[in-house]
N, C-alpha and C positions, 0 to 999 in steps of 0.2 A: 456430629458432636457425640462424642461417647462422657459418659456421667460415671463419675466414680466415687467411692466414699469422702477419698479424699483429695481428687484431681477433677480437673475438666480439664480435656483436651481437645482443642480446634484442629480436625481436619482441615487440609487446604484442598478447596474445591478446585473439582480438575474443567476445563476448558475442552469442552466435546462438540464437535463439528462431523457434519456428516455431507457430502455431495452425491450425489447423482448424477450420473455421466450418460446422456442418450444419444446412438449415432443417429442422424437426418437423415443420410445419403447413401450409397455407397465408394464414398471417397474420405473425406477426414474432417466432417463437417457435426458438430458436436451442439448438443443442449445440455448447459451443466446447470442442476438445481438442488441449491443448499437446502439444509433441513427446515426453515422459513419461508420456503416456499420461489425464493427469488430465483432469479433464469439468468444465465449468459449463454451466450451462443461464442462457441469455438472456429475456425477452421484453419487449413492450411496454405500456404503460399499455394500460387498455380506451379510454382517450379518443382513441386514433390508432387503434382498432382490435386490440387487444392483447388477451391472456387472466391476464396477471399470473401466467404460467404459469413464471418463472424471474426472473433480476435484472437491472433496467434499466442497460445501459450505464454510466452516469454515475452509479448506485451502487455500482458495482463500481470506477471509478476511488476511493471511498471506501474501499470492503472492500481493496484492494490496498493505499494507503495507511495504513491499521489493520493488515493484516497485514505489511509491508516494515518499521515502525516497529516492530512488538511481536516480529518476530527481533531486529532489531538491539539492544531494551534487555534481550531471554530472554540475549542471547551474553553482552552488556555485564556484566549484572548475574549470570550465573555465573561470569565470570571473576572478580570480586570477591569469589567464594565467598559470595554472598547468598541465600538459599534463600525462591523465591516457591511459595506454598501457593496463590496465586488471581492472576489478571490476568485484566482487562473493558480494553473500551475502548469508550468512546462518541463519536459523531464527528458534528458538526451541518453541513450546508453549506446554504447560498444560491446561488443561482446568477442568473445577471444575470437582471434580465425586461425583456422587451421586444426580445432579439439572438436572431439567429443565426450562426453558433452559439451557445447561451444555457453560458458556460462558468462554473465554480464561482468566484466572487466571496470569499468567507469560507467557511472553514473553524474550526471547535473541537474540540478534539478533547481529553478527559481521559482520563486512563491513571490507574487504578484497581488498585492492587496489594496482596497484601497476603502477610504471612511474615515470617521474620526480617531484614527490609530497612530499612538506614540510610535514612531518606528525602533526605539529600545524595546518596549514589550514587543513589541514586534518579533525584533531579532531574537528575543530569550525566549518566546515562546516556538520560534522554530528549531531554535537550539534545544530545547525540553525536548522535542519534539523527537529530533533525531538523534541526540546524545541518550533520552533516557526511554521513552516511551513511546515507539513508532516499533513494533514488534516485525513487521515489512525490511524495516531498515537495516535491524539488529540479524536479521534472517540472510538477509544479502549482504552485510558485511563479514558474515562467519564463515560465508561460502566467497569470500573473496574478494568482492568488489569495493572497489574506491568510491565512496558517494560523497562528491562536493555539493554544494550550494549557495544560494545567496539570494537574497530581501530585500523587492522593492514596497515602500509605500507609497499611493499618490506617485507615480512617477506617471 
C-alpha cells in the first residue's frame, strides 16, 4: 500500500510459488517440493527409459486440474450449507498424436458427489468452477484443450 497526501493506492499482490525439483536415480525419476514443504514424486514411462516409479508430468497437469476444481465446488457448495458425504472425480484426456510438444487436446472430466446436495447447486457450483475460478482449467483451455463435463448426485 503506498500513502499519499491525497491518494491511497492498492497494489495487487502478486501470487509467488517456488518448486524444488530433485533427481532420485539416474533415469527420470523426480522429487518435486513446493515452498510449503509438500513432496510429489515424478517419473517417466519405461518406454523412454523410465521406472513408473511416480507421476508423469502431463498426468499431474490432470491431478491439479481435479484437485483446483474440486476446492472451488468443497468452498461453493459449503457455503450453500450443503453437506457432501462422498466426492470422486474422474478425468479422461487425449493428447495430440503425432506433436511435439504432444499437449491435451480433450479433456472429460465427471464429478461424482453425493450427501444432502440440491443437484442445481450442484451443477452451478461446478459451472463457477470451470467457467470462472479453476485457474487449472483456464490454463488448459488457453493452451488449447476442449474440457467437457458433467454431474452426478446420489447416482
Amino acid at each position: 500500500m503506498v500513502f499519499n497526501s491525497h491518494l491511497i493506492i492498492f497494489e495487487k499482490q502478486k501470487i509467488k510459488m517456488r518448486i524444488e525439483l530433485k533427481r532420485l536415480d539416474d533415469a527420470f525419476h523426480f522429487e518435486a517440493k513446493s515452498e510449503t514443504g509438500n513432496i510429489a514424486i515424478m517419473d517417466a514411462g519405461e518406454s523412454i527409459g523410465g521406472n513408473n516409479k511416480g507421476v508423469r508430468p502431463m498426468q499431474m497437469l490432470l491431478m491439479g486440474l481435479g484437485g483446483c476444481s474440486a476446492i472451488d465446488i468443497v468452498m461453493i457448495l459449503k457455503k450453500q450449507k450443503q453437506v457432501i458425504d462422498d466426492f470422486e472425480i474422474s478425468i479422461d484426456g487425449e493428447r495430440e498424436e503425432g506433436k511435439e510438444p504432444s499437449l491435451w487436446k480433450t479433456i472429460t472430466i465427471h464429478f461424482k458427489l453425493k450427501g444432502q446436495i440440491e443437484i442445481e447447486k450442484a451443477e452451478r457450483a461446478v459451472k463457477l468452477s470451470m467457467d470462472k475460478y479453476c485457474s487449472v482449467s483456464k490454463t488448459l483451455e488457453l493452451a488449447g484443450a476442449s474440457i467437457s463435463y458433467k454431474v452426478s448426485v446420489n447416482a
